[in-house]
N, C-alpha and C positions, 0 to 999 in steps of 0.2 A: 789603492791598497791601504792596509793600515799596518801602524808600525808591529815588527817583531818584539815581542816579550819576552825576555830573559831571565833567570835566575841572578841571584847576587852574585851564586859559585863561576858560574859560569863567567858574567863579567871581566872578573876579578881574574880568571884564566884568560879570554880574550884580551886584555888591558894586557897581562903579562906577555900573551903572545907579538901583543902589536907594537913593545917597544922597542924593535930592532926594525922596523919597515920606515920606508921614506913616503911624502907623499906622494900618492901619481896623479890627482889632479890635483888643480892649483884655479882657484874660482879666483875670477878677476873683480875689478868694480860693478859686472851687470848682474852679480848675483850669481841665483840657481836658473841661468836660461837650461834653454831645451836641449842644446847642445850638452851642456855642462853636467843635466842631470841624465842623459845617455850613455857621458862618456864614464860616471859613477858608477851607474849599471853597468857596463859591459866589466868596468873592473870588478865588480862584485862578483861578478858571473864567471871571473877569470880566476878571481883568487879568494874570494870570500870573506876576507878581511881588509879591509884598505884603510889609510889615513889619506886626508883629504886640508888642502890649506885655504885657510879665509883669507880675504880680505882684511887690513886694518878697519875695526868697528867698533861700536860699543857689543858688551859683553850681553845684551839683553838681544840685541840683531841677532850677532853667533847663535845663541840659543835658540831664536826662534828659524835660524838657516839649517843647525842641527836637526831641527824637530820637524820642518818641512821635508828635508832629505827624506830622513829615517820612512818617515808615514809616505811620501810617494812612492820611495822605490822598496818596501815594505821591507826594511832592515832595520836592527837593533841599533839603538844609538849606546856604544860603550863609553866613549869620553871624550871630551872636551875640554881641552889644553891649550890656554891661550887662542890661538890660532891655528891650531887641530883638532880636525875631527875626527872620531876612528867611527869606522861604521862597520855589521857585521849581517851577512846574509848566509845561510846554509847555500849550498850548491842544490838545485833539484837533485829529486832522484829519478833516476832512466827509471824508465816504464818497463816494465816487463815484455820480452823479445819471445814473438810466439811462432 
C-alpha cells in the first residue's frame, strides 16, 4: 500500500483530536514484526485514529518506523512525539446493499 496524503487542515485537526487517546499498541525491541503491524491494523480499523509507543531509539530509527508503518498499512502519519506515533486511517466505506 502507499502511504495516505493529508492536508495540513486536516492534520492539524487529527493532532488535536489525538491528544486525549492513550497508546494501544506498544512496539517492543523487535520493531514493526508481523504481529505488531496486524495488531496496528486491526486498531486502525477499529477506530481510525490511534497512537502508538516506540521503543527507546534514536530519533532518525522513529522516523524511519513512522514512515514504514504509515506506507504499509496505507495510513497518514500525523505526528511524532518523542515516542509517539499517531497514525490515521479512514474507515472503508460499506459497499452498497442491493
Amino acid at each position: 500500500m502507499t502511504e495516505l496524503v493529508l492536508s495540513r487542515d486536516q492534520r492539524l485537526q487529527l493532532k488535536a483530536d489525538s491528544h486525549h487517546l492513550e497508546p494501544v499498541v506498544l512496539l517492543g525491541a523487535s520493531g514493526l514484526t508481523a504481529a505488531v503491524m496486524k495488531e496496528i491494523d486491526r486498531a486502525l480499523a477499529a477506530h481510525q485514529l490511534v497512537k502508538v509507543r516506540l521503543p527507546a531509539s534514536p530519533r532518525p530509527q522513529r522516523e524511519q518506523l513512522f514512515a514504514e508503518a504509515a506506507a504499509h498499512l496505507g495510513a497518514a502519519r500525523i505526528q511524532l512525539i518523542g515516542r509517539l506515533m499517531v497514525l490515521f486511517r479512514p474507515l472503508p466505506e460499506d459497499p452498497p446493499q442491493t
